[in-house]
PyMOL Python script that loads the backbone (N, CA, C, O; Angstrom):
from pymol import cmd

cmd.read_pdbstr("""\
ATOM      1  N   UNK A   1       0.841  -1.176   0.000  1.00  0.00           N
ATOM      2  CA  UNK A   1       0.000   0.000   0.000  1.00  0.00           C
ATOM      3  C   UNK A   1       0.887   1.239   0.000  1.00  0.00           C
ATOM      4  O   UNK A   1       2.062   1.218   0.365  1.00  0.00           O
ATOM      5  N   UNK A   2       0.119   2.528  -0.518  1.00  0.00           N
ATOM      6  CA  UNK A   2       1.429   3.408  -0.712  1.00  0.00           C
ATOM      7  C   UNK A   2       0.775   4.565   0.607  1.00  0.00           C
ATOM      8  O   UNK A   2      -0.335   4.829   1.071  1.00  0.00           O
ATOM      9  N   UNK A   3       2.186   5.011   0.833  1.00  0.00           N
ATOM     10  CA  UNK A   3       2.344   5.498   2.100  1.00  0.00           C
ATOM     11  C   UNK A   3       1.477   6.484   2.062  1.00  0.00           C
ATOM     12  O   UNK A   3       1.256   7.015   0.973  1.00  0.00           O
ATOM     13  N   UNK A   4       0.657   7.035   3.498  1.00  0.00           N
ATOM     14  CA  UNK A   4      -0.455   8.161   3.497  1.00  0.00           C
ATOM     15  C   UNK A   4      -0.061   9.168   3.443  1.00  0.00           C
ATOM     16  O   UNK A   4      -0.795   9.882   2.759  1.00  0.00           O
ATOM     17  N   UNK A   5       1.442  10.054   4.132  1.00  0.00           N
ATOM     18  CA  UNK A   5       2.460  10.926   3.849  1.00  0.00           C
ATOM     19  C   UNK A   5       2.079  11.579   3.049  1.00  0.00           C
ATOM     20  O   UNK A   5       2.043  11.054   1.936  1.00  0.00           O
ATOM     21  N   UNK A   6       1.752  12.574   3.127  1.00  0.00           N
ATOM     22  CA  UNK A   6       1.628  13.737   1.674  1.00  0.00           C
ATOM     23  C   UNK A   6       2.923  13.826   1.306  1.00  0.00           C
ATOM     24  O   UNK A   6       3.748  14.257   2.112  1.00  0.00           O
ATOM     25  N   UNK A   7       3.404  13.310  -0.360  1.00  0.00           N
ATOM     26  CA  UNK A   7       4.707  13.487  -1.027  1.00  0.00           C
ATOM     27  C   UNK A   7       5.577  12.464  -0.733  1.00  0.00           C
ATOM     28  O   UNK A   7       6.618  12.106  -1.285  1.00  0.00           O
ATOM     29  N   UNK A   8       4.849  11.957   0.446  1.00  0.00           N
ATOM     30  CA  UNK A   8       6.366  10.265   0.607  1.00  0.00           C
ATOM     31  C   UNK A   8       6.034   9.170  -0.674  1.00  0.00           C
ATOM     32  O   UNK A   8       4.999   8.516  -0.804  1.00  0.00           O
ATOM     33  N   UNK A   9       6.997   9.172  -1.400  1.00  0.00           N
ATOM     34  CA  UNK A   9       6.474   7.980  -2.485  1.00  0.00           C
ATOM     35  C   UNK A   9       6.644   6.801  -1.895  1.00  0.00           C
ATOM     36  O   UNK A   9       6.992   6.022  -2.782  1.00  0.00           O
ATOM     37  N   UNK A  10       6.586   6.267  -0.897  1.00  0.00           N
ATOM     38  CA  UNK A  10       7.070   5.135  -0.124  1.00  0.00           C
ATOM     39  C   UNK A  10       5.819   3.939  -0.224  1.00  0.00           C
ATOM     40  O   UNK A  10       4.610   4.033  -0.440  1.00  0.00           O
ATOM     41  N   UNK A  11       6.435   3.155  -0.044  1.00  0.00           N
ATOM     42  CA  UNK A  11       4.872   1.663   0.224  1.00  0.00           C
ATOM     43  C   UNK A  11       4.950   1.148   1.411  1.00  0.00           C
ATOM     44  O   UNK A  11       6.125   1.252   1.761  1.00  0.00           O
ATOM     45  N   UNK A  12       4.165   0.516   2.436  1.00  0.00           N
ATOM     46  CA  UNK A  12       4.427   0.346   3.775  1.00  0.00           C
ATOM     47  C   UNK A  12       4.538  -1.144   3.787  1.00  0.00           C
ATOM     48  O   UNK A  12       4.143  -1.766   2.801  1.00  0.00           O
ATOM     49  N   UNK A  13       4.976  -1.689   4.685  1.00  0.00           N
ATOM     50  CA  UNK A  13       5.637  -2.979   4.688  1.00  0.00           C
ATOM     51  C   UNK A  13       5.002  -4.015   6.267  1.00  0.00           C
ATOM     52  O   UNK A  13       4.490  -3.445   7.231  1.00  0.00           O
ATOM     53  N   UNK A  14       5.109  -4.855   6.229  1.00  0.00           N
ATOM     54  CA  UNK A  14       4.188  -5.803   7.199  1.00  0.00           C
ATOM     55  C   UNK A  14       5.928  -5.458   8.046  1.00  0.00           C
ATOM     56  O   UNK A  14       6.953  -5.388   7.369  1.00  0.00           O
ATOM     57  N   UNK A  15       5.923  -5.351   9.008  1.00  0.00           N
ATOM     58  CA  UNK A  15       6.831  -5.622  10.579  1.00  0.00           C
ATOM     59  C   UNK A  15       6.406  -6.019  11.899  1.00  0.00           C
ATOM     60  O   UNK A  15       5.176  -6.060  11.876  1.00  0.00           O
ATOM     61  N   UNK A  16       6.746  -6.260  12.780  1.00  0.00           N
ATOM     62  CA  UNK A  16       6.842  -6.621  13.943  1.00  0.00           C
ATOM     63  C   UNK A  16       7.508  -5.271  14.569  1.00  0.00           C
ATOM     64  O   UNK A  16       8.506  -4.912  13.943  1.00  0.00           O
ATOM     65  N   UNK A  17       7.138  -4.414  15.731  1.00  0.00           N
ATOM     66  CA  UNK A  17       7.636  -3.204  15.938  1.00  0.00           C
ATOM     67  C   UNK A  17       7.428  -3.438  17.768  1.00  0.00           C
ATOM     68  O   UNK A  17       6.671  -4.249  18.302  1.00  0.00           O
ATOM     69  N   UNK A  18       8.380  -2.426  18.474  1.00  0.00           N
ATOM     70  CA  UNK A  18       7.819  -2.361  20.017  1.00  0.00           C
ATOM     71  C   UNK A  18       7.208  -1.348  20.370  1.00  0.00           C
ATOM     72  O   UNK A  18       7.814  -0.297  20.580  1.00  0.00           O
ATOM     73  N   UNK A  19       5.897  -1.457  20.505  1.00  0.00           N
ATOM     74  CA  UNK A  19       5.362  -0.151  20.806  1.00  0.00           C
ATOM     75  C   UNK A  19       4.617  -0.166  22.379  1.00  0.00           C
ATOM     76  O   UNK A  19       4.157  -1.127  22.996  1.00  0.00           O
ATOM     77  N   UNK A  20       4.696   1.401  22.794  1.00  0.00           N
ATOM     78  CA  UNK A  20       4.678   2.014  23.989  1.00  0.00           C
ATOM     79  C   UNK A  20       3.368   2.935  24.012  1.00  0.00           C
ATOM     80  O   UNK A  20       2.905   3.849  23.329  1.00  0.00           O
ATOM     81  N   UNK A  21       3.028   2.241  25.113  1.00  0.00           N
ATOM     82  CA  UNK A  21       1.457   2.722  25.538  1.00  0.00           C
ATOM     83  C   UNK A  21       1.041   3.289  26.833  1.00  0.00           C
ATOM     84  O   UNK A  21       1.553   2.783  27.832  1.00  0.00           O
ATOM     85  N   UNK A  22       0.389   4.037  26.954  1.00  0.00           N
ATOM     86  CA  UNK A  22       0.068   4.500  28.589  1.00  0.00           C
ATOM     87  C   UNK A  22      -1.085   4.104  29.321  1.00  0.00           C
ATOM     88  O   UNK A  22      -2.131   4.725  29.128  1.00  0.00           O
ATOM     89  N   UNK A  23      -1.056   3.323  29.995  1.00  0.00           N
ATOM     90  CA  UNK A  23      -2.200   2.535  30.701  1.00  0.00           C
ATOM     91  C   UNK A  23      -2.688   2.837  31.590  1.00  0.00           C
ATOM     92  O   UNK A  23      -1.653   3.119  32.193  1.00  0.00           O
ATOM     93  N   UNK A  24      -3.771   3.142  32.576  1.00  0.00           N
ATOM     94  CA  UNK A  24      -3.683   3.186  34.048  1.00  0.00           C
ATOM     95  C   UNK A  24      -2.640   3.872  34.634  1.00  0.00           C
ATOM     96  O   UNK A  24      -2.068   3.562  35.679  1.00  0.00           O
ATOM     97  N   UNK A  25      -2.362   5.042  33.747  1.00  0.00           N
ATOM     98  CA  UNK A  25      -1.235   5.698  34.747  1.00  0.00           C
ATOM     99  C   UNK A  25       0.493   5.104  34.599  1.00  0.00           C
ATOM    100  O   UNK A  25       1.509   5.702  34.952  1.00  0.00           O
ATOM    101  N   UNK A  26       0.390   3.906  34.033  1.00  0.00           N
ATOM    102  CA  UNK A  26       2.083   3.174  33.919  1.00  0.00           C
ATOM    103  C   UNK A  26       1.915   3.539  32.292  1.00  0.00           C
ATOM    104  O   UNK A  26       0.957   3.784  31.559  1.00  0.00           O
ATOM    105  N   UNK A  27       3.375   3.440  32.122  1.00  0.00           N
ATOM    106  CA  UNK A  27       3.866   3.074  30.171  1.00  0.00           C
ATOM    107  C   UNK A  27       4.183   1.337  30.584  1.00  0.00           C
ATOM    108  O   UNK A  27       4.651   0.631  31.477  1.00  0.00           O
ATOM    109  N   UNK A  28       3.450   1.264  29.003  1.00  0.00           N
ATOM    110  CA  UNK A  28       3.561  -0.445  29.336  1.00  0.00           C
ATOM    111  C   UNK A  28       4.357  -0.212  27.828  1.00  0.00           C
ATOM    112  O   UNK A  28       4.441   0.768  27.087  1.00  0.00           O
ATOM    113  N   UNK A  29       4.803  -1.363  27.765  1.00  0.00           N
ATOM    114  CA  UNK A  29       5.853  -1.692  26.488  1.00  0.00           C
ATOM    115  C   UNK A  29       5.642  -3.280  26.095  1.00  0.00           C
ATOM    116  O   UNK A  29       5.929  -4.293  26.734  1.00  0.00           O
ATOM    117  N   UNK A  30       5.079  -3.125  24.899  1.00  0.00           N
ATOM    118  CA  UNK A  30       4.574  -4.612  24.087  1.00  0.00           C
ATOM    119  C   UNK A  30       5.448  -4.755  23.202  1.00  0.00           C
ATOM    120  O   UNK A  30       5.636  -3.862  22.376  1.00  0.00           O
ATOM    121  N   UNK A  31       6.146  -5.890  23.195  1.00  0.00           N
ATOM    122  CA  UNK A  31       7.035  -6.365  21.995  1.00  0.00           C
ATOM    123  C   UNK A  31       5.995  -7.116  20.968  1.00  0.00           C
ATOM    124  O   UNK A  31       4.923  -7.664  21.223  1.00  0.00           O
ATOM    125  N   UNK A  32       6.502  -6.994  20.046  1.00  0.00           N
ATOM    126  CA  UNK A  32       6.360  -7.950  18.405  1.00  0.00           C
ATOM    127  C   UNK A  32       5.084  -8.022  18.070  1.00  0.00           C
ATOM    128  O   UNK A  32       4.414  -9.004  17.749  1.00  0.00           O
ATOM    129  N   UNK A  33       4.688  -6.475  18.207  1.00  0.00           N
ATOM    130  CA  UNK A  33       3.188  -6.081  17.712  1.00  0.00           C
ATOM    131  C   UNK A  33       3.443  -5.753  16.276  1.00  0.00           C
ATOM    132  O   UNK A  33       4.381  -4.988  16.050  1.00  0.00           O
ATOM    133  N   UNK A  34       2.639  -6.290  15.115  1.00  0.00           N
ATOM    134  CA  UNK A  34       2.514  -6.537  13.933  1.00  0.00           C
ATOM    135  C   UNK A  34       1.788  -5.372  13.513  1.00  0.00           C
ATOM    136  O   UNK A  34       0.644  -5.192  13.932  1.00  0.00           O
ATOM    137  N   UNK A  35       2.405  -4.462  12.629  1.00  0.00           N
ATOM    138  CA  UNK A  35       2.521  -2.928  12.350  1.00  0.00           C
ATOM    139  C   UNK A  35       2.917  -2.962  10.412  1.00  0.00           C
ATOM    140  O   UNK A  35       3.728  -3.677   9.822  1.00  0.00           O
ATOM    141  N   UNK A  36       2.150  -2.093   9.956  1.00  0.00           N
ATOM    142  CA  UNK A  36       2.651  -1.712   8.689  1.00  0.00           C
ATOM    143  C   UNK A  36       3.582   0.049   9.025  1.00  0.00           C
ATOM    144  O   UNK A  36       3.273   1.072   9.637  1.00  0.00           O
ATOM    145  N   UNK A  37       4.941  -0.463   8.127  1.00  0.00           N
ATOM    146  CA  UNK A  37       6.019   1.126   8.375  1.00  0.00           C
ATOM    147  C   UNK A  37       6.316   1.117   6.767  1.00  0.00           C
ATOM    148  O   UNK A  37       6.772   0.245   6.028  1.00  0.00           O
ATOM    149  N   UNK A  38       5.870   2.446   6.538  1.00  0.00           N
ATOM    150  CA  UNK A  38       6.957   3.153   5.429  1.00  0.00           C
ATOM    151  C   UNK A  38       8.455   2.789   5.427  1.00  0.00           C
ATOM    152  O   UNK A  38       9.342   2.811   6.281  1.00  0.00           O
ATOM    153  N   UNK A  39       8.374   2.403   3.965  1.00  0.00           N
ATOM    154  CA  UNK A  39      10.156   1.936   3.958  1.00  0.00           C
ATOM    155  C   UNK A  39      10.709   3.369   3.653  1.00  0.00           C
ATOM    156  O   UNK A  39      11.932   3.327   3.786  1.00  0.00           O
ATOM    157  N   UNK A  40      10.291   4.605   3.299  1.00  0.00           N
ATOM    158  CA  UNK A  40      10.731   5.694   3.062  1.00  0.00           C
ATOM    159  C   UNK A  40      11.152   6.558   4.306  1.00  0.00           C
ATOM    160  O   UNK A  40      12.232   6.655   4.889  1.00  0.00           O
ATOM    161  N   UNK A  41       9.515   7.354   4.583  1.00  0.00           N
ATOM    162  CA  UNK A  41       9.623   7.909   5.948  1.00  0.00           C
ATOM    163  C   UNK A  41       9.455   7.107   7.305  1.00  0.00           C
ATOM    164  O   UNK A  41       9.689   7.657   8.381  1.00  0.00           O
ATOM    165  N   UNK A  42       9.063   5.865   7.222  1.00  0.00           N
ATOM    166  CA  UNK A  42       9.208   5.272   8.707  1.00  0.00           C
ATOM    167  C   UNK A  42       7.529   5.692   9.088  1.00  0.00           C
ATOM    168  O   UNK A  42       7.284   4.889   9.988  1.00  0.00           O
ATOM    169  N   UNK A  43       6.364   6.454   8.893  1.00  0.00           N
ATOM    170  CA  UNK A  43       5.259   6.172   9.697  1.00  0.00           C
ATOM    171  C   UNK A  43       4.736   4.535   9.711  1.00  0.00           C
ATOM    172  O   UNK A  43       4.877   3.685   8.831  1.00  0.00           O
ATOM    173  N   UNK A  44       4.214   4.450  10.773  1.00  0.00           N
ATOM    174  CA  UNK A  44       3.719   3.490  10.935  1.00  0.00           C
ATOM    175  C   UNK A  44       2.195   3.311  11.204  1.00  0.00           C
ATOM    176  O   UNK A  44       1.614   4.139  11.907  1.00  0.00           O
ATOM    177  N   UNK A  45       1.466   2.144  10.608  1.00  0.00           N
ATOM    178  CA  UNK A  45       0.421   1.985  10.682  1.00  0.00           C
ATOM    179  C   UNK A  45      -0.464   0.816  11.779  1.00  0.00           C
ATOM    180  O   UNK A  45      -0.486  -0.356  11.402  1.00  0.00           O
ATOM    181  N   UNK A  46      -1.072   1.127  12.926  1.00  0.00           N
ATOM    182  CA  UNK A  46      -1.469  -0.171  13.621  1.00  0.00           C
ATOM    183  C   UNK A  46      -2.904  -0.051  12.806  1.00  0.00           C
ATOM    184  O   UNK A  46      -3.664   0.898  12.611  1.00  0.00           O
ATOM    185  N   UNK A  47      -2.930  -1.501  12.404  1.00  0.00           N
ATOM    186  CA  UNK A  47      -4.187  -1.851  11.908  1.00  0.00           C
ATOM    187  C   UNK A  47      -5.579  -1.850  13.139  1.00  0.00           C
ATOM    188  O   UNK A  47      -5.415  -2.438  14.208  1.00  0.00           O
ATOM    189  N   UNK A  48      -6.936  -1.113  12.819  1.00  0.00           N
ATOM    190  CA  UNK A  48      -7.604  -0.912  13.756  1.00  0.00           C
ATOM    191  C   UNK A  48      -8.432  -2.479  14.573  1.00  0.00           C
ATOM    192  O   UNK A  48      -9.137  -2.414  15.581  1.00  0.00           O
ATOM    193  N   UNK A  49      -8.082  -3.833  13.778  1.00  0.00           N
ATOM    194  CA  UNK A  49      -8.221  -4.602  14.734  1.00  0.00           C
ATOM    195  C   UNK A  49      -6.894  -4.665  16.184  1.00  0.00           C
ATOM    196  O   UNK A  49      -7.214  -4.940  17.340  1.00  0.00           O
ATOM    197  N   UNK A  50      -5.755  -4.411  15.839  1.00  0.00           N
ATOM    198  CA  UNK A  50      -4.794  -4.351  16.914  1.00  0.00           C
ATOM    199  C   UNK A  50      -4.789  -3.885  18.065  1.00  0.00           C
ATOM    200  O   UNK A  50      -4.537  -4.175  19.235  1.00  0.00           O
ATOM    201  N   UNK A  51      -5.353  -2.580  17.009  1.00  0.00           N
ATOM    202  CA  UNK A  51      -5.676  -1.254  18.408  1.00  0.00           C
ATOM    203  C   UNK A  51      -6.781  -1.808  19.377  1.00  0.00           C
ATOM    204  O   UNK A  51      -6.860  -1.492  20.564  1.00  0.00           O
ATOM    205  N   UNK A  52      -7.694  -2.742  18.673  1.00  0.00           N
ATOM    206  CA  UNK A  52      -8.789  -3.176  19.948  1.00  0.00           C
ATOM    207  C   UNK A  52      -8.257  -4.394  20.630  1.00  0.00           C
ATOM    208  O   UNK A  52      -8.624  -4.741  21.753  1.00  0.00           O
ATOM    209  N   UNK A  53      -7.423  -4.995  19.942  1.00  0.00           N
ATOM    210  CA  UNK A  53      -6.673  -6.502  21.042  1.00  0.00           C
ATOM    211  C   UNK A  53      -6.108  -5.771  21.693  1.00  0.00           C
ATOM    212  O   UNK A  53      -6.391  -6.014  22.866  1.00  0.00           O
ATOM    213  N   UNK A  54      -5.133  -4.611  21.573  1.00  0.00           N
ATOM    214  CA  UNK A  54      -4.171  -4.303  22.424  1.00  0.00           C
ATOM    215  C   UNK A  54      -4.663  -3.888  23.678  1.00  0.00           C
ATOM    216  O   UNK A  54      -3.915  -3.959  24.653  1.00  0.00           O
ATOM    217  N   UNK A  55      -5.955  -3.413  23.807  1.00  0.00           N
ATOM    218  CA  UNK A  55      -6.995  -2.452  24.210  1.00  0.00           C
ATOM    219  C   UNK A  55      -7.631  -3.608  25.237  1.00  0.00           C
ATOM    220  O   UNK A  55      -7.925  -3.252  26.378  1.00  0.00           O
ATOM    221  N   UNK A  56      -7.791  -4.662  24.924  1.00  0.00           N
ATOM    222  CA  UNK A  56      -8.517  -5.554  25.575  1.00  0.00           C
ATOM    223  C   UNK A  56      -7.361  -6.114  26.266  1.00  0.00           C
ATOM    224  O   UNK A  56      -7.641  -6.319  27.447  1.00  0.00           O
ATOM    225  N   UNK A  57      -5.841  -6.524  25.882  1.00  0.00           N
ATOM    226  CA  UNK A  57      -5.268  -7.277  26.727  1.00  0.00           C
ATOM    227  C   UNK A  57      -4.668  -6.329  27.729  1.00  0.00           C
ATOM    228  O   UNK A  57      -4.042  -6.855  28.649  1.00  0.00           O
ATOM    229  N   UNK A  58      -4.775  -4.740  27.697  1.00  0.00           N
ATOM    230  CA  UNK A  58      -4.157  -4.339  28.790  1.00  0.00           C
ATOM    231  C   UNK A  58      -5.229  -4.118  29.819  1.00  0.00           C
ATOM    232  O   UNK A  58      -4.985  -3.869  31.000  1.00  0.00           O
ATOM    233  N   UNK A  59      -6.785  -4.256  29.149  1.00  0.00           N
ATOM    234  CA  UNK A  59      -7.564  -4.736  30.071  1.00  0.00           C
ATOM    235  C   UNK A  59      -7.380  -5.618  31.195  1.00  0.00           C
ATOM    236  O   UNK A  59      -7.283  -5.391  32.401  1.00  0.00           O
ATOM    237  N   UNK A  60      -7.350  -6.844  30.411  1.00  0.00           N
ATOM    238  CA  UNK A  60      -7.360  -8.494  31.130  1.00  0.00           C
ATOM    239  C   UNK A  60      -6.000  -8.554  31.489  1.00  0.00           C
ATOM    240  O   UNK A  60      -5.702  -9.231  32.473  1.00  0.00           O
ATOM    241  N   UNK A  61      -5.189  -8.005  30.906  1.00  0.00           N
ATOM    242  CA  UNK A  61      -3.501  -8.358  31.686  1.00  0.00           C
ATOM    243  C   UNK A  61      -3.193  -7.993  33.373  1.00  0.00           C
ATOM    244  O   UNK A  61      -3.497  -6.994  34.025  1.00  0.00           O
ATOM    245  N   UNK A  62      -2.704  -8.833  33.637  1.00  0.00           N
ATOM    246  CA  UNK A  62      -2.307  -9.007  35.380  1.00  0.00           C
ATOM    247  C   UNK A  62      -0.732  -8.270  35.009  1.00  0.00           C
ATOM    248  O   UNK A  62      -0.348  -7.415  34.212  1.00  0.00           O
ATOM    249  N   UNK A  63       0.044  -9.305  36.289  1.00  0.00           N
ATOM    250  CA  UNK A  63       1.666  -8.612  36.304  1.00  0.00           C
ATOM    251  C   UNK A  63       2.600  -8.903  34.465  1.00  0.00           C
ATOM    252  O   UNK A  63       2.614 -10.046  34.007  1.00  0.00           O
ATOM    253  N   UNK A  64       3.032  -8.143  33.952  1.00  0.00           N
ATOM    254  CA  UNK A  64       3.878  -7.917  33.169  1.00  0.00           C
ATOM    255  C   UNK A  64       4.782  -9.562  33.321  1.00  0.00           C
ATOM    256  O   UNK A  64       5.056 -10.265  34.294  1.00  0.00           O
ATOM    257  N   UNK A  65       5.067  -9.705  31.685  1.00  0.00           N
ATOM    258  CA  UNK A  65       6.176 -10.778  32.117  1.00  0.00           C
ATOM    259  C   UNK A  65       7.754 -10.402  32.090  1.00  0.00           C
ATOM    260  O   UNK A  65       8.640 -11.255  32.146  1.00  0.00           O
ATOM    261  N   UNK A  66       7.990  -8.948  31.992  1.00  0.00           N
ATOM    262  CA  UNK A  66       9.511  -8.426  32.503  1.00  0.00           C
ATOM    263  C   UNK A  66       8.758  -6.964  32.730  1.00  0.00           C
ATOM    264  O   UNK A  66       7.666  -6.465  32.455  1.00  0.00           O
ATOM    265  N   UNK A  67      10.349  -6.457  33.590  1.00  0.00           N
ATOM    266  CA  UNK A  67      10.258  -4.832  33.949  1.00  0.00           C
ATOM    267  C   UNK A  67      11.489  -4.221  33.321  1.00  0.00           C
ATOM    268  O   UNK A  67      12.452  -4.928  33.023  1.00  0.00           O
ATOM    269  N   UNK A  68      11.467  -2.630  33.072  1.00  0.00           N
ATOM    270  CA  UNK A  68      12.222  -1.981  32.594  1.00  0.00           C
ATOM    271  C   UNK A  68      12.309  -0.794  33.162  1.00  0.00           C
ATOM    272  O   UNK A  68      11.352  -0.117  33.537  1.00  0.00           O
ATOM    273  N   UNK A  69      13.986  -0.382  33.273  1.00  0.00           N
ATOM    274  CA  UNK A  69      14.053   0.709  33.748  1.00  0.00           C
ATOM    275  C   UNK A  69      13.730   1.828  32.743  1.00  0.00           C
ATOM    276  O   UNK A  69      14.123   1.879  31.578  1.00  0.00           O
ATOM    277  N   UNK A  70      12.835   2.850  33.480  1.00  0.00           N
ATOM    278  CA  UNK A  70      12.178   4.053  32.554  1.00  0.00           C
ATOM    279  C   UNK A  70      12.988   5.353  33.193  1.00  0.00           C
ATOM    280  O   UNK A  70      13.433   5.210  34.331  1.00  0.00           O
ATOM    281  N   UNK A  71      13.151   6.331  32.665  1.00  0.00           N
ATOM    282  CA  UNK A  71      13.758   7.360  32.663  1.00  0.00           C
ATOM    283  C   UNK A  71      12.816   8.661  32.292  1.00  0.00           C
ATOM    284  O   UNK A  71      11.960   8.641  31.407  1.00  0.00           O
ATOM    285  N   UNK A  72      13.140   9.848  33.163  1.00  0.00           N
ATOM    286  CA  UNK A  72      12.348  10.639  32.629  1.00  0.00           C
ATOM    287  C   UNK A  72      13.639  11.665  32.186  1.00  0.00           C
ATOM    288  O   UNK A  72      14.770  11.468  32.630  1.00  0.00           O
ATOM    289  N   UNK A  73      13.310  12.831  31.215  1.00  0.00           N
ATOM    290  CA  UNK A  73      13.815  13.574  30.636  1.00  0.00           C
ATOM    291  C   UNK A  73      13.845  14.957  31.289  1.00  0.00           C
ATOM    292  O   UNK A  73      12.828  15.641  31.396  1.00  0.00           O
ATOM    293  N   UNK A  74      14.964  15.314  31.691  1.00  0.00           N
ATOM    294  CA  UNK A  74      14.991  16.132  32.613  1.00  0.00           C
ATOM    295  C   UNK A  74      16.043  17.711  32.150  1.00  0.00           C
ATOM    296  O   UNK A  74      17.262  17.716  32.319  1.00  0.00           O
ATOM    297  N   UNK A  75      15.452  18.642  31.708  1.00  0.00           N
ATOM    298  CA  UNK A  75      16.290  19.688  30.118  1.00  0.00           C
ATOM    299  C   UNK A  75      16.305  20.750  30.855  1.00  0.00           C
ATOM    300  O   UNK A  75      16.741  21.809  30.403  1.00  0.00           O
TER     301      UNK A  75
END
""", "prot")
cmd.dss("prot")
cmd.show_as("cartoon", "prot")
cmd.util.cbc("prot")
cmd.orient("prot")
């Protein structure tokens, strides 16, 4: 499919990406969520069934199966 980008001639590509979400107040971080990205500019697309699994498992999700140290930005 060709990229939505006004002027990117790019086509977007099936990946696996880690994306970062804000839940209940925490950032949660989901690995090997299945994402279309521009091979040009890099936007990325979550398909709108994803957005509702993702939506439902941070529902039903209990404890995380790892933790990460988060950092805030401090300028």
């Amino acid at each position: 499919m060709k990229c939505s980008i006004q002027n990117c001639p790019g086509q977007y590509e099936d990946k696996l990406i880690v994306h970062t979400v804000r839940s209940k107040g925490c950032v949660v971080v989901i690995e090997n969520v299945p994402v279309e990205v521009c091979r040009v500019c890099g936007d990325v697309l979550l398909r709108p069934y994803m957005v509702r699994h993702i939506e439902v498992m941070l529902k039903a999700t209990g404890q995380p199966k790892k933790s990460v140290p988060m950092y805030e930005y401090i300028g």
